[in-house]
N, C-alpha and C positions, 0 to 999 in steps of 0.2 A: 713709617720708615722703620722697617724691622721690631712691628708692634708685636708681631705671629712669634716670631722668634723669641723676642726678647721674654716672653712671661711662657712660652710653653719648653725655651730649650733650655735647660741650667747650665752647661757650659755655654752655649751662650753669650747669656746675663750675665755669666760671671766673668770673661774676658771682658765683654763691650762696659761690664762695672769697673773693670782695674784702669780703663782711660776714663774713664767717669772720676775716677779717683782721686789719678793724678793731674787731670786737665781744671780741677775745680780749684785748687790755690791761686793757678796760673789764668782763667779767664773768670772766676767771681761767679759760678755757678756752675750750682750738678744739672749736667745735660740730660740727665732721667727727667729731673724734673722740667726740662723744655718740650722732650720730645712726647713723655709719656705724661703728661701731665692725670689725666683717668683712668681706670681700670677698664675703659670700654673702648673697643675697635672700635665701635660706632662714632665714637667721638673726635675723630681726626683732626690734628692739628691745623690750622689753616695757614694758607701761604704768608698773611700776615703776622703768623706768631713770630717771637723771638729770634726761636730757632733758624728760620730763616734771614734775618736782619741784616744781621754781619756775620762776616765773612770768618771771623775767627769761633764763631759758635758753630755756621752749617758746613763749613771745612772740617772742624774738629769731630762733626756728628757723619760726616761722611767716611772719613779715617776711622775712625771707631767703630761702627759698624763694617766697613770691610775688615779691618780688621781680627773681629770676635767671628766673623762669619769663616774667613781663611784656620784660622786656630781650633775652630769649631768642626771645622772638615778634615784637619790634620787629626784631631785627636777621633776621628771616628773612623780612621786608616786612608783621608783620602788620602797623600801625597803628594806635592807638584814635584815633577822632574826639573822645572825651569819656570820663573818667572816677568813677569813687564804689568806694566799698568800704563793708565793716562791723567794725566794733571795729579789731584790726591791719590792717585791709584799708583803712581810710580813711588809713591812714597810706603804706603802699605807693601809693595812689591820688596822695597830695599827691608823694610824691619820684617816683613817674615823669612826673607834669604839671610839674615845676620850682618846687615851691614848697620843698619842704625838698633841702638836700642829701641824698646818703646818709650821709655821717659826724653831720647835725643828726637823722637821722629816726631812727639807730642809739642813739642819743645817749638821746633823747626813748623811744625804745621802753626800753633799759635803766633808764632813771629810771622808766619805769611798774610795770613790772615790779618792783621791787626797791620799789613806794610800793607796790602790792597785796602781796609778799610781810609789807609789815612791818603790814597792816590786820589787824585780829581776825579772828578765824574767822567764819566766815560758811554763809548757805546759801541759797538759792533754787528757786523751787516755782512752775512751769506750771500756770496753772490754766484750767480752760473757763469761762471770762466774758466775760458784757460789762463794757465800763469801769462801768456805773451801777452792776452786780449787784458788780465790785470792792470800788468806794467802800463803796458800804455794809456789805459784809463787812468793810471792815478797820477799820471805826468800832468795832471790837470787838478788833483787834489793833495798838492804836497803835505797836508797837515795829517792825512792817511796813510798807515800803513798794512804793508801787505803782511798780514798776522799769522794768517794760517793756509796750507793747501792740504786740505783734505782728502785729494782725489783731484784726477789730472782737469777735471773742469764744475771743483768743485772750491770757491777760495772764499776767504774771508777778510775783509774789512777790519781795523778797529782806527779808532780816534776821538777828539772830542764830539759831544752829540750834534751838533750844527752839521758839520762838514760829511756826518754821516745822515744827517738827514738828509743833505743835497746830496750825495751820491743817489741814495734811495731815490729823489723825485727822480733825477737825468737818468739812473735807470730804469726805471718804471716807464719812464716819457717813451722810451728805445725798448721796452715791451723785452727788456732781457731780466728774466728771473730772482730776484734778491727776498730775502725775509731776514727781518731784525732777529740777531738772537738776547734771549732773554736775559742779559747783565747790565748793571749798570756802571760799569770800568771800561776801559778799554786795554784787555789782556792782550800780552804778546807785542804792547807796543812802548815806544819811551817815556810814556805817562808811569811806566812803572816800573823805571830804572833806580828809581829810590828804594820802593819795595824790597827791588831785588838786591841791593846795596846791603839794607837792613841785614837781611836773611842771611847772608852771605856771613857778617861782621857773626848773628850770633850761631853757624855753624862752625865758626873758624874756633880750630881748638877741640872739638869732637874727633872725638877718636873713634878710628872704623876700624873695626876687628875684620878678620878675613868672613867670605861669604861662606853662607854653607850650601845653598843652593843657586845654580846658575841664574842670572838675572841680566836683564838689559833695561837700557833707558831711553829716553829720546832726541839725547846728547851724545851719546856713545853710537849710537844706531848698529850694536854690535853685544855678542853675546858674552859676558865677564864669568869667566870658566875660573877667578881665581878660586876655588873649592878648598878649604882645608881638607 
């Protein structure tokens, strides 16, 4: 996870080091030493390590790495003209356009992370639909909800693991398309209305400076031109 980088680029190491820095008060440990534990590529960390566990260690190691990787391309003249991301990636989007510091967006990613760690168990299920063929399958599993539509016959499941199991068998049975995807929450649904509560309490009272570069999110579904 950015091994290449991390020891041969020195900008860099030394951005994706400054949330190492500050993420270590605030989660109980330097993410160098999760992620790079060796000096050897050959050594790769396994899906079982740490870094992967919880949520507020491989969110923060996600963010961090886009991060020094975006800062990394600015300072070598890439430039964006405009910005967006998805899930961590909307967040990297807003602190390199100037809406969040890095110590707010560090801040706000550990508080997600640590509000999904404390959500119930969960599970979520890709399924081949359309939104209509959805709906009306899940008039049969009220404990489901419709999470995500990623493409007009492309949608997604989440809920507790039971009721996404049985989705899975009755559509497997009906030889229509589904694959678990790999989490064990159920995002995007009211298992994680607390979560969202959390995050919410400890963004209130951050102060957003104007942007410097245009950005969008996937609440606004629209381009925020405020530019100082």
């Amino acid at each position: 996870m950015g091994y290449g980088l991390f020891t041969a680029e020195p900008k860099f190491r030394e951005y994706f080091g400054q949330c190492c820095d500050i993420l270590a008060p605030m989660i109980g440990v330097d993410l160098r030493t999760l992620l790079y534990p060796t000096n050897s590529p050959d050594e790769a960390i396994s899906d079982n390590s740490p870094a992967f566990q919880y949520a507020y260690y491989l969110q923060s190691a996600i963010f961090s790495l886009q991060y020094a990787l975006a800062k990394t391309l600015m300072d070598w003249g890439i430039m964006p003209d405009a910005l967006a991301g998805h899930s961590i990636g909307e967040y990297t989007a807003a602190c390199i356009a100037g809406i969040l510091t890095l110590e707010n967006c560090l801040t706000l990613i550990v508080a997600r992370g640590r509000g999904i760690e404390r959500a119930p168990e969960g599970a979520m299920l890709s399924v081949h639909f359309t939104e209509t063929e959805a709906i009306a399958f899940l008039q049969k599993m009220p404990e489901l909800t419709l999470a995500v539509m990623n493409s007009p016959n492309d949608m997604f499941f989440s809920g507790p693991v039971e009721w996404i199991a049985e989705a899975e068998t009755q559509l497997q049975h009906q030889d229509i398309g589904c694959q678990r995807v790999h989490v064990n929450r159920a995002f995007h649904s009211p298992t994680l209305k607390a979560a969202a509560e959390d995050l919410t309490r400890v963004a209130q009272g951050m102060k957003l400076p104007h942007t410097h570069i245009p950005h969008s999110h996937c609440v606004q579904l629209d381009w925020n031109l405020d530019v100082e």
